[in-house]
DOVOLO-425357 format. One record per residue (C-alpha): residue in one letter; x, y, z; chain. Coordinates in steps of 0.001 Angstrom, whole numbers, always signed. Example, Ala and Ser with C-alpha at 12.3 -4.5 7.8 and 13.67 -1.06 7.14 Angstrom:
<recs>
 type       u       v       w mol
    A  +12300   -4500   +7800   A
    S  +13670   -1060   +7140   A
</recs>
This chain:
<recs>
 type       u       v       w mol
    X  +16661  +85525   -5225   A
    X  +18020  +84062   -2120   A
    X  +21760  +83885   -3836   A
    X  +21254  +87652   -4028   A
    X  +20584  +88253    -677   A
    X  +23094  +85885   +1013   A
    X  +25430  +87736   -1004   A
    X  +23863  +91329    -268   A
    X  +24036  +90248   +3835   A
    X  +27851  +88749   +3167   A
    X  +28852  +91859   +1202   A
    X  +27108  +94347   +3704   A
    X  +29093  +92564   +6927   A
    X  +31947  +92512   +5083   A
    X  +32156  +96410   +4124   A
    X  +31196  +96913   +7652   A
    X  +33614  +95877   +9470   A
    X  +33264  +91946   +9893   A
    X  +36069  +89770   +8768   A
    X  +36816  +88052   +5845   A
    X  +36415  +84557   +8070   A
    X  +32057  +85844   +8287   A
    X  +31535  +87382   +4478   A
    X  +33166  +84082   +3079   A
    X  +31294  +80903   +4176   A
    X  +27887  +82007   +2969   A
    X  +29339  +83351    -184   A
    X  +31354  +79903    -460   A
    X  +28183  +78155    +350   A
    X  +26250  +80014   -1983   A
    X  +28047  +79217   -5075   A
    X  +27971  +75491   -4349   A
    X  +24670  +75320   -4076   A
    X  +24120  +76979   -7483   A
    X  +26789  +74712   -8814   A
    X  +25142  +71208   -7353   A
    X  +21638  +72297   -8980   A
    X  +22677  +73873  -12120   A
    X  +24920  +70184  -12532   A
    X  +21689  +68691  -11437   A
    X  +19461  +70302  -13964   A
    X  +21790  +69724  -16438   A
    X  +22005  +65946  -15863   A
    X  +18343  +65867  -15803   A
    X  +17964  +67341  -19055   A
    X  +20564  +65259  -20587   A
    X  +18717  +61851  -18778   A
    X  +15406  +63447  -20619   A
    X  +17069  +63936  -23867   A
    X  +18440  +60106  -23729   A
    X  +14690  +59251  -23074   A
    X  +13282  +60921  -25653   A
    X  +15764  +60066  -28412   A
    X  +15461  +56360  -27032   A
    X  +11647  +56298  -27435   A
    X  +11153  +57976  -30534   A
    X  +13858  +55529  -31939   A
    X  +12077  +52843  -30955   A
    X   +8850  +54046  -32138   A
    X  +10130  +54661  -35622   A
    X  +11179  +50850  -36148   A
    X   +7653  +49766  -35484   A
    X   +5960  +52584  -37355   A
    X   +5442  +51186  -40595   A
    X   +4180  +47520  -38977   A
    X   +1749  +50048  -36754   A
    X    +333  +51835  -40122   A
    X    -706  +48758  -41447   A
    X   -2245  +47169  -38373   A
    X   -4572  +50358  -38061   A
    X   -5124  +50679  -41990   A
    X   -6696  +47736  -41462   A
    X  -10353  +48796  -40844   A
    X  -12162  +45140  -40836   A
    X  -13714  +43836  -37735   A
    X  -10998  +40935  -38504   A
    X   -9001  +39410  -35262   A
    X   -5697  +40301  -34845   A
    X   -2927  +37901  -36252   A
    X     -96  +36674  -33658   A
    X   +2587  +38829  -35765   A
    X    -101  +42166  -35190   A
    X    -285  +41520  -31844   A
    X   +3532  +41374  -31526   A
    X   +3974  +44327  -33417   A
    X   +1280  +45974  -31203   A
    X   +2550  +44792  -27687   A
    X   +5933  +45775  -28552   A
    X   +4022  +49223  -29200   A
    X   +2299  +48895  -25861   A
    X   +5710  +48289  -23605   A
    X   +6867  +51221  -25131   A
    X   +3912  +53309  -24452   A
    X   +4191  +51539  -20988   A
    X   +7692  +52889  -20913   A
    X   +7161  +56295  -21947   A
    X   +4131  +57004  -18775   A
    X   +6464  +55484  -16488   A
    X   +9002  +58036  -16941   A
    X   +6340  +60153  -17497   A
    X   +4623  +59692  -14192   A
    X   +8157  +60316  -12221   A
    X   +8926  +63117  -13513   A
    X  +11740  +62415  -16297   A
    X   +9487  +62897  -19434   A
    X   +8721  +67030  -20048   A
    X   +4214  +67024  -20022   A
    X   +4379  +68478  -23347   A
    X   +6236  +65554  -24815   A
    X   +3724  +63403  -23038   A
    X   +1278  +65052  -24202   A
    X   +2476  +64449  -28035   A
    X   +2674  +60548  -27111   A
    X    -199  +59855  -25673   A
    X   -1780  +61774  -28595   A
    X    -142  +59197  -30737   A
    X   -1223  +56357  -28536   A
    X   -4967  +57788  -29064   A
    X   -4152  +57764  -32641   A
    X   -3986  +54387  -32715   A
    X   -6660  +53350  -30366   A
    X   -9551  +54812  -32634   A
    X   -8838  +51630  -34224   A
    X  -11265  +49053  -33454   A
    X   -9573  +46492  -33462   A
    X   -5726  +47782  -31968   A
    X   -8691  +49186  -29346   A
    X  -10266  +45732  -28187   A
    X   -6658  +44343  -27931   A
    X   -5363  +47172  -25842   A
    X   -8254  +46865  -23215   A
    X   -7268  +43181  -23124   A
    X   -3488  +43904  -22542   A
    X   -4108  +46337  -19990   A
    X   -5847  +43273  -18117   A
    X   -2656  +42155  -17407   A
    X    -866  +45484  -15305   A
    X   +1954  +45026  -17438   A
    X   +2210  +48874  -18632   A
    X   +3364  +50006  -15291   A
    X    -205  +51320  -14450   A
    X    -886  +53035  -17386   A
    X   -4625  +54546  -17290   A
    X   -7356  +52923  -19716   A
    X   -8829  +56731  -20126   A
    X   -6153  +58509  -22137   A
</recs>
């Protein structure tokens, strides 16, 4: 909207007698501001895309390990190769709000995570181990209440 109008004002001082030296610069200016943000959105889209591809790779080599920690309905403890599996799940989830909470991560595909991650924590036992990680503020302040 305000492209159209600097151009409208240019235009309109131009036709009216003002020189080409006035009409110019806010035309001039004009177009490289559109230019610098549509580059800007465009590299912000790209950085989301890498994100996203990145995390959803990463989630799909520790998906089958993750579907047989939470078949697993016993009230048994954790092994030390589970809770491997499952911290490697948690620094990714960790990962994911992070970009997330500044912005780089669309709410809709946060949304669809952290619908996973509450997938998994209706597990009893991936549950108890969570609230025990999170202890330890090493999920770059992820919330308990998801």
């Amino acid at each position: 909207m305000l492209g159209v109008l600097i151009v409208s004002v240019s235009f309109l001082l131009w036709i009216n007698g003002a020189s080409i030296q006035v009409a110019l610069p806010p035309i001039a200016t004009l177009l490289s501001l559109v230019y610098f943000i549509q580059k800007q959105k465009l590299e912000e889209l790209r950085f989301s895309r890498e994100i996203f591809k990145s995390c959803n790779e990463a989630y799909n080599k520790l998906n089958e390990e993750l579907a047989k920690i939470n078949n697993i309905r016993s009230s048994d403890q954790l092994n030390e190769n589970e809770k491997k599996v499952l911290v490697d799940y948690f620094n990714l989830c960790g990962e994911e709000y992070f970009y997330f909470h500044h912005g780089f991560i669309y709410p809709d595909v946060w949304e669809a995570w952290r619908n996973g991650i509450r997938f998994y924590l209706r597990n009893d036992r991936i549950k108890r181990f969570w609230v025990e990680e999170l202890e330890t503020n090493s999920y770059y302040g992820m919330p308990r209440d998801l």
